[in-house]
C-alpha atoms as one frame of an Amber mdcrd trajectory, in Angstrom:
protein
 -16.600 -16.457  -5.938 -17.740 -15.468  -9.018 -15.861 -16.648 -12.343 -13.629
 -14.208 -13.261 -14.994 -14.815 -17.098 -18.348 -13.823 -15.968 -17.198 -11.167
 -13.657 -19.785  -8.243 -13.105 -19.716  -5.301 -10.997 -22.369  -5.427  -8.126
 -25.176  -3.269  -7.930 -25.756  -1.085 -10.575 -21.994  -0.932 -11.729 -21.868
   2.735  -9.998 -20.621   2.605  -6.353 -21.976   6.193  -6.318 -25.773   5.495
  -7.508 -25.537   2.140  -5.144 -24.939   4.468  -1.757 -21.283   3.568  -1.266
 -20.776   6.656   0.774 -17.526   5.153   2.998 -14.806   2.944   2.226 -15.840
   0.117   4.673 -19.453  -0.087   2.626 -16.910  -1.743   0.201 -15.740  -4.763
   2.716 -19.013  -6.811   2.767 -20.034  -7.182  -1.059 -16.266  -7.997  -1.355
 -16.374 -10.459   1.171 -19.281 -12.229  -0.534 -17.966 -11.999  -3.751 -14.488
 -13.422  -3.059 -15.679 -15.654  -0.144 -13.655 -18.504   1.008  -9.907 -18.658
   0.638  -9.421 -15.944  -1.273 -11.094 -13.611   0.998  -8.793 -15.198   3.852
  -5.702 -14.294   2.418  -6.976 -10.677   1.803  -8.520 -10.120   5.050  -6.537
 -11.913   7.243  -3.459 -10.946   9.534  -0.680 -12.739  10.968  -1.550 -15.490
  14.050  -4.070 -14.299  16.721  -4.854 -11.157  14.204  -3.930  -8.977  17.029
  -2.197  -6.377  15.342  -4.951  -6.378  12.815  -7.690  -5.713  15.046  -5.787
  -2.822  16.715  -4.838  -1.110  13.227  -7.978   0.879  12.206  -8.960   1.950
  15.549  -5.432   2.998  16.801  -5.483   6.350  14.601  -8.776   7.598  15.988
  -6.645   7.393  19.456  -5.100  10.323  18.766  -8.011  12.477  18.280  -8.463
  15.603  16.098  -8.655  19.350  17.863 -10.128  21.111  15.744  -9.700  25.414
  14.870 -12.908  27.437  14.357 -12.752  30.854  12.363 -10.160  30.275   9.616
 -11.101  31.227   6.430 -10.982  27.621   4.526 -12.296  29.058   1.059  -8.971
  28.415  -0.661  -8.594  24.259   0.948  -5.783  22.312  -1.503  -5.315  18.723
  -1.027  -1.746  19.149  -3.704   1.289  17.696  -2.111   4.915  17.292  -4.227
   6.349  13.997  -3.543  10.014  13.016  -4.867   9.517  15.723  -7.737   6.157
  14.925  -9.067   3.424  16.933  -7.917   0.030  14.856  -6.861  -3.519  16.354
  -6.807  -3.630  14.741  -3.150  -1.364  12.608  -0.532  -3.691   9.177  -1.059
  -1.861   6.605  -2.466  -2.145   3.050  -3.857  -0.334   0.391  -2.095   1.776
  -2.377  -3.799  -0.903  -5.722  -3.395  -0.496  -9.116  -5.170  -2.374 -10.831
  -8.200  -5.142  -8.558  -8.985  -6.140 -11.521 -11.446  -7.707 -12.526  -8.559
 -10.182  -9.835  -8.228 -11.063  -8.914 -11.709  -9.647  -9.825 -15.021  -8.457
  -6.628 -15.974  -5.940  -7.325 -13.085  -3.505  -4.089 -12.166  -4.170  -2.599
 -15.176  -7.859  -1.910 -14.298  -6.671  -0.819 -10.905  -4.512   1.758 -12.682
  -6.800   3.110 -14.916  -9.176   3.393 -11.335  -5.978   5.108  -9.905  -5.535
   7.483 -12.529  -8.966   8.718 -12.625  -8.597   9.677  -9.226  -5.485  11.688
  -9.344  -3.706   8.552  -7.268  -0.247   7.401  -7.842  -0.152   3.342  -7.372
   2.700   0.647  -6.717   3.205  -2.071  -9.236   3.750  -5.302  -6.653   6.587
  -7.547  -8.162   4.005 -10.257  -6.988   1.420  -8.748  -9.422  -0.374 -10.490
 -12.430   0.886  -8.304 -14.861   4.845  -7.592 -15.993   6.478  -4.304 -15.619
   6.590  -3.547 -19.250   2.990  -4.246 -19.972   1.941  -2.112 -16.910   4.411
   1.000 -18.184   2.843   0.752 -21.381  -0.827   1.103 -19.981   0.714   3.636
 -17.402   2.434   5.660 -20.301  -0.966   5.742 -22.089  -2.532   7.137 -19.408
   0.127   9.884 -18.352   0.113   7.743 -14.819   2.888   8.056 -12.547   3.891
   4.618 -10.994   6.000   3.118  -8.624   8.192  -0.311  -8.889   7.991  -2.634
  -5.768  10.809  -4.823  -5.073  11.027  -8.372  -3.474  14.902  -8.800  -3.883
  15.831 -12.791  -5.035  18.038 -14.791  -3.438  20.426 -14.739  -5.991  19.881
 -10.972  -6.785  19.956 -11.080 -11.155  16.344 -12.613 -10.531  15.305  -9.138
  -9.384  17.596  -7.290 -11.768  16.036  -9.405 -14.660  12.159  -7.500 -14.020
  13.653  -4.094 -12.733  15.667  -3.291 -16.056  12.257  -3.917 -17.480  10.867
  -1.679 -14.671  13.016   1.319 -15.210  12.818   0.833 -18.386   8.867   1.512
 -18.769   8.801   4.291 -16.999   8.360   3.560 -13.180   9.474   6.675 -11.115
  10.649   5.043  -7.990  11.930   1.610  -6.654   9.737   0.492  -3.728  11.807
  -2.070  -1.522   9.894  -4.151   0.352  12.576  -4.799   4.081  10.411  -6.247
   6.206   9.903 -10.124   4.913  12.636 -12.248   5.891  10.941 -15.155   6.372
   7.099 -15.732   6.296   4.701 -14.882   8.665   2.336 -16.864  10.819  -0.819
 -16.445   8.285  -3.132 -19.023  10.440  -5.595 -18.556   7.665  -3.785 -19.323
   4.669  -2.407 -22.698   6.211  -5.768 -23.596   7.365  -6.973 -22.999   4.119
  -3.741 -25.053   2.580  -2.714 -21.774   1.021  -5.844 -22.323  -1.406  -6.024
 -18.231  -2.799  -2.350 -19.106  -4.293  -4.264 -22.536  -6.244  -3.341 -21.655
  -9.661  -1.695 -18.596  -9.386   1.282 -17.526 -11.267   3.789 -14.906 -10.713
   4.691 -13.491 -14.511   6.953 -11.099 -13.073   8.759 -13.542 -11.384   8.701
 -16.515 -13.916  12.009 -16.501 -14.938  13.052 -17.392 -11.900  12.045 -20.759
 -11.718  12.853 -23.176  -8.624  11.223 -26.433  -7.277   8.408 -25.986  -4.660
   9.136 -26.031  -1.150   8.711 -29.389   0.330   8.923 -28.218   3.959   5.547
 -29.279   5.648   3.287 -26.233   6.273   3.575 -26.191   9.945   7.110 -26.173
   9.639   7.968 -23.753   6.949   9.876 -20.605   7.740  11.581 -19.424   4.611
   9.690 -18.328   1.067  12.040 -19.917  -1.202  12.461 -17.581  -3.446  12.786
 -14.673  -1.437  15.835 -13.205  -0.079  16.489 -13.315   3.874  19.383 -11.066
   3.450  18.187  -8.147   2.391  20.424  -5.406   4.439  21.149  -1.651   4.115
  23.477  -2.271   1.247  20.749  -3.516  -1.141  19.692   0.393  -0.719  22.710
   1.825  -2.110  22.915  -1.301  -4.673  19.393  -0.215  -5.823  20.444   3.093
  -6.372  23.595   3.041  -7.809  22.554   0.851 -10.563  19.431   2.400 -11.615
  19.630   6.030 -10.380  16.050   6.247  -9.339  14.690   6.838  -6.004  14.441
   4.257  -3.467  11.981   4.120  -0.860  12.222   1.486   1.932   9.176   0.111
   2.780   8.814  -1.946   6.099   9.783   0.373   8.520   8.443   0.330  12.727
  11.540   1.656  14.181  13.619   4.906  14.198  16.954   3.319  14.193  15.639
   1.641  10.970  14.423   4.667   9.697  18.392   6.282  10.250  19.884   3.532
   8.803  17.702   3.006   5.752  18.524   7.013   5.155  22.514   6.604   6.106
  22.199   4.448   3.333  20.527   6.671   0.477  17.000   5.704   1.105  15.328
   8.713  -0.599  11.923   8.176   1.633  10.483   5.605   4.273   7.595   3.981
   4.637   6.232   3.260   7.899   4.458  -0.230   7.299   3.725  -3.496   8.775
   3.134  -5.090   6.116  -0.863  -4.970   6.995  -0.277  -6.976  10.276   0.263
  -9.843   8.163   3.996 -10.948   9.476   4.667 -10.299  12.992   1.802 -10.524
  15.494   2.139  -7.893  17.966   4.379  -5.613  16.578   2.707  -2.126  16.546
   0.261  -0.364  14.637   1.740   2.089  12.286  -0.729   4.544  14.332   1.880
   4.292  17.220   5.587   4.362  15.646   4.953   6.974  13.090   6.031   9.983
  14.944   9.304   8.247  15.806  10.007   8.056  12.795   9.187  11.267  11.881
  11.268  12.635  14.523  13.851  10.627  13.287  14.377  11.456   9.600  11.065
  13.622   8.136  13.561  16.527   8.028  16.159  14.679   5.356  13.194  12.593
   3.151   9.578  11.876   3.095   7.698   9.838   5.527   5.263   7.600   4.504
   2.510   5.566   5.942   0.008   2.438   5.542  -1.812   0.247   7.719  -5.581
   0.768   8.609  -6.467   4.269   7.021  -9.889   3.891   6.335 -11.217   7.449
   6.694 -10.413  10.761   5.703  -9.798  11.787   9.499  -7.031   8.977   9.599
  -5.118  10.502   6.680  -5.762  13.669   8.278  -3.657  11.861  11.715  -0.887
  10.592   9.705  -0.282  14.214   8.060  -0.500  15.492  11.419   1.964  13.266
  12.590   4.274  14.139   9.789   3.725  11.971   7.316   3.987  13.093   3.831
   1.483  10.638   2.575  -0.448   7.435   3.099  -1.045   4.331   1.272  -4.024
   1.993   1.362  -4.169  -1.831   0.771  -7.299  -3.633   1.397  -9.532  -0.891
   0.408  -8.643  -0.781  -3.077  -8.812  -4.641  -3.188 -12.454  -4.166  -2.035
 -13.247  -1.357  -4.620 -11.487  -3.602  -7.712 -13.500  -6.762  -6.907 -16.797
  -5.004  -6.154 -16.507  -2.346  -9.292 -13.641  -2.355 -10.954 -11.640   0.754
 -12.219 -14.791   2.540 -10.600 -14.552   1.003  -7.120 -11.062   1.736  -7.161
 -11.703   5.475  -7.837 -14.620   5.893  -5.636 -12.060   4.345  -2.344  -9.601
   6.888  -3.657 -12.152  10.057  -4.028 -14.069   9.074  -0.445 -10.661   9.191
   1.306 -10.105  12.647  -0.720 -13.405  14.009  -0.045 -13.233  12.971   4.110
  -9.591  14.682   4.134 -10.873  17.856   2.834 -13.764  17.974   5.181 -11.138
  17.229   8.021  -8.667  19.805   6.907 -12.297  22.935   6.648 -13.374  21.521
   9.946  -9.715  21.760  11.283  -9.039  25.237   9.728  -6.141  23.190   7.554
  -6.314  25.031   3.796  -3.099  22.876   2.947  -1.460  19.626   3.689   1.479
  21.673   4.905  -0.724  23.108   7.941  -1.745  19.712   9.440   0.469  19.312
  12.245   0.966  18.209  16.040  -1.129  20.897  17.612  -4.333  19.694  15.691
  -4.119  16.572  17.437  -5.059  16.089  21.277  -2.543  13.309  21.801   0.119
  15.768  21.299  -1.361  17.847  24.658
């Protein structure tokens, strides 16, 4: 990998002029630049990778039936989400230490973001604190989101989201689906080399001795709670008043409870196939969910949306919006704020092309009947 002191964009610095025409042109010069265990703990999934494999391809499954004749001329990607209106439904996902992939960290991924009309997720695991990100965010006029691993001892967590709340984020993203680590084969072949040196400023305050537990043999993060229930939900909102969105949903009974308990939107996420082998691709549980609780608060989804025609799916399905991971990661350590932009504006573009060539002129008229699984 390249020293982040010397760090360059590829190419000619312009994904654009260097014939990045689709997101997945992005995964190879990332792969080369952050090659070795770095690149394994962004790429990789959870065991056998099973899950992982399936994601991308399981929202082509559903297939796309296209209208002919509608007058498109007057196509609008706007959505309204939680009271703030976006220019399109493509959001940023909440990722870790974006030290790693340039030295701007999250604050170059925000100003990419911004450019392109996205809204993106702060991770609590991220390389920069909540209050220097709101400041950035604030300078921008960029809507942001909070993500929330809750501590053990919960006045950890309170400690960074009264810094949170107060710089401006607009929502509390809790993260429910991390009890206990997953079965990352990668990272413990590579000794957990990526996290070599990396520090958590968010999360410094918190302190704690490392875990001694041999790798083969750990189950629990140490400094992450394995009790997070339904209540933390109501906790979360009471005490800060802000919407909070549970992320780390597969099931509909989830999906009702999270909402019994004031969730104010879901995510449908598994947590990029990187905890539980086997579980499902966010492709297959998202109309479940839908069913279940898109008529009291938005549905959200991430996992494997690499094209425009998969965001296209997921609002067909119901979902209010999706969120990408990986992709972003591969624009920020190939270009920067501009690879970050140029992920977000390809996904754009491809969703407005689906929604002419579907006879969709808002995000409001993608629904079941455009899809042939639904026949």
């Amino acid at each position: 990998m390249r020293s982040m002191q010397a760090w360059l964009p590829v190419g000619s610095g312009d994904p654009g002029a260097d014939g990045i025409v689709s997101v997945g042109d992005l995964e190879r010069p990332a792969a080369e630049r952050l090659a070795g265990p770095i690149w394994d703990y962004v790429a990789g999934g959870a065991a056998d990778e099973r899950t992982l494999s399936a994601a991308t391809g399981a929202w082509a499954e559903h297939g796309l039936l296209p209208h002919s004749m509608r007058d498109v001329s007057g196509l609008t990607t706007t959505i309204t989400l939680l009271g703030r209106s976006l220019e399109h439904p493509v959001l940023l996902a909440p990722t870790a230490t974006h030290i790693r992939y340039h030295p701007g960290a999250e604050l170059e991924t925000l100003r990419g973001a911004e450019a392109a009309g996205g809204l993106l997720t702060l991770s609590s695991l991220g390389s920069v604190v909540p209050r220097s990100f709101g400041a950035t965010a604030a300078e921008l006029g960029a809507p942001w989101w909070m993500q929330v691993y809750l501590q053990r001892d919960r006045s950890g967590s309170y400690a960074y989201l009264d810094d949170a709340v107060a710089a401006g984020t607009e929502a509390l993203v809790l993260t429910v689906d991390t009890p206990s680590l997953g079965a990352r084969d990668r990272d413990r072949r590579d000794s957990f080399g990526a996290a070599q040196g990396v520090v958590f400023p968010t999360l410094a305050h918190v302190g704690g001795e490392p875990d001694p537990v041999p790798a083969h043999r750990r189950v629990w993060n140490p400094h992450l709670a394995n009790d997070v229930t339904e209540r933390d939900i109501g906790d979360l909102a009471e005490r800060y008043g802000l919407p909070v969105i549970v992320k780390g949903i597969l099931r509909a009974d989830d999906a009702r409870r999270a909402v019994d308990a004031g969730a104010a939107a879901v995510i449908v996420s598994n947590h990029g196939a990187r905890n539980l082998d086997t579980a499902p691709t966010t492709a297959r549980v998202l109309a479940s969910v839908v069913d279940e609780v898109a008529r009291e608060v938005p549905v959200l989804v991430d996992g494997g949306i690499r094209r425009g025609t998969d965001v296209a799916t997921a609002l067909c399905l119901g979902a209010s919006a999706v969120l990408v991971g990986r992709p972003l990661i591969w624009g920020l350590a190939t270009y920067g704020a501009a690879g970050v932009q140029h992920v977000v504006e390809i996904l754009r573009t491809e969703l407005e092309m689906a929604m002419a060539l579907t006879g969709a002129t808002s995000v409001a008229e993608l629904d079941r009947d455009l899809l042939l699984s639904g026949r």
